[in-house]
N, C-alpha and C positions, 0 to 999 in steps of 0.2 A: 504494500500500500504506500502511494507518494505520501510527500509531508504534506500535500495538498487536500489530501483526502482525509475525511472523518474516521479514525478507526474504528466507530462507533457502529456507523451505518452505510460508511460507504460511498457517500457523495461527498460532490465537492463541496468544501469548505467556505467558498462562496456564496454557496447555495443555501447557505443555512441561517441565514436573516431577510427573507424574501420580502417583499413588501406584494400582495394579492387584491388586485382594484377590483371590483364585481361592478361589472359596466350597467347592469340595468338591476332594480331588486325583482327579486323571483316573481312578483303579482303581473309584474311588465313585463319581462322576458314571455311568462305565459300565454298573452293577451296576442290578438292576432294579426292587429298593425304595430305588436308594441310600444317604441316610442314613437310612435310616428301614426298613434290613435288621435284622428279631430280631434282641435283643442287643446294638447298637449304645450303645455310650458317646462322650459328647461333656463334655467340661469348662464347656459354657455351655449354655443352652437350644436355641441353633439353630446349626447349621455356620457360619454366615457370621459371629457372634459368638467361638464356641469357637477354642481353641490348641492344644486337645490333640484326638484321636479315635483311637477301635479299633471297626473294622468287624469280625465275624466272619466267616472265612475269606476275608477282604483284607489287612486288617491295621491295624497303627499307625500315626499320623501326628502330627506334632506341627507347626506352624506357623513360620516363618521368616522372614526380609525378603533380599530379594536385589535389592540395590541396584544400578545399570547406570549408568556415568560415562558419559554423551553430549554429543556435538561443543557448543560454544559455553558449557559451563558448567551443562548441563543434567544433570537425573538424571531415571532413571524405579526407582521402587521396586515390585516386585511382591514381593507378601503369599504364598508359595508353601506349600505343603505338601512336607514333608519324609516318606518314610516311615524308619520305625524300627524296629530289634530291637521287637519285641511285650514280649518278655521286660524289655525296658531301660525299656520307659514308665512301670512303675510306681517307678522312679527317679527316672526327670524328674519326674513328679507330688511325688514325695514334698519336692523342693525349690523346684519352680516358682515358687511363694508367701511362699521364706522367703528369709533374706538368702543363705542360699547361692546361689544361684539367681547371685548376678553370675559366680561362678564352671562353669556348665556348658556343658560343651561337649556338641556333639549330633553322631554320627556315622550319616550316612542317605544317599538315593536321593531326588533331585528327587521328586517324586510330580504334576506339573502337567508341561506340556508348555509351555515359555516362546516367547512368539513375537520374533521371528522365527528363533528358533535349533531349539528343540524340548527337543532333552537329558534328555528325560520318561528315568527315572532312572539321571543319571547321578551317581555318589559324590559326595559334599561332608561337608564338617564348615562346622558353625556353631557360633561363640562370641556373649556375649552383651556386646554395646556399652556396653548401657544395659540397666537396672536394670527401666525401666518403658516397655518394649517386647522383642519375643519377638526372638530371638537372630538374627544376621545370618548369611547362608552367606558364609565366610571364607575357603575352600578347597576345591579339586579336584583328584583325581586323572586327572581328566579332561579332555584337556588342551581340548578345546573349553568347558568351564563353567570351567576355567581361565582364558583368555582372555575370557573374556566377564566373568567378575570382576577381571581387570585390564588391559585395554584401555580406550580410548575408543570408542563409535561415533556413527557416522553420525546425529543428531539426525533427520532425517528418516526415512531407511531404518524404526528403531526404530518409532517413532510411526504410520507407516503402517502397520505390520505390527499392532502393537497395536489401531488403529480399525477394521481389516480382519476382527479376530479378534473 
């Protein structure tokens, strides 16, 4: 095995702080013009850019980072969708951009389905870390995305689950 490689599980070494963007949340992906159902608002040109969205009769989404502590010092961060009150989004919008903005908190429903757990929506709130990046999910009432935001896992388990999917 190179010095490059994990002797752990095998892969590269590189490979082991992935950052995972989910371009649209699972209710969209599903849907049969998905983003691009009449109506649709996105805060950037293309899903995969955008922070904000509202599908008509899906709903709101706002974007998130749900960071995952794994074995050896490793992290994997995936870029989730969060859905939201519909009614709250023009809230978030109105401070997203301004200094307020360090101060929101976002209370919603995973909207992506995380691998290797799932949890496709379960509760969280997300506060925001940093200024110049979209807010982290910080908390669950659910006690499995609880765990999953404050445990350790298995660096391999993780990862396989991820290149699988």
């Amino acid at each position: 095995m190179s010095a490059d490689t994990c002797p752990s599980c095998g892969r590269a070494l590189d490979a082991h702080n992935p950052h995972v963007r989910f371009t649209l949340p699972d209710a969209v992906l599903d849907a049969p013009a998905k983003d691009r159902t009449p109506g649709t608002w996105m805060s950037h040109p293309t899903a995969r850019e955008s922070v904000m969205m509202r599908v008509p009769d899906i709903g709101a989404f706002v974007r998130a980072l749900l960071p995952i502590r794994l074995t050896e010092g490793h992290t994997i961060t995936f870029g989730v969708w969060l859905a939201v009150d519909p009614g709250e989004l023009q809230s978030i919008i109105a401070v997203w951009w301004e200094p307020e903005y360090r101060h929101l908190r976002l209370t919603g429903r995973l909207a992506n389905a995380v691998p290797p757990w799932g949890m496709l929506a379960a509760p969280v709130e997300a506060v925001v870390r940093d200024t110049d990046q979209t807010p982290y999910c910080d908390a669950s009432e659910d006690p499995q995305l609880d765990r999953v935001l404050r445990d350790e896992w298995p660096h391999d388990l993780v990862l396989a689950a991820v290149s699988r999917g």
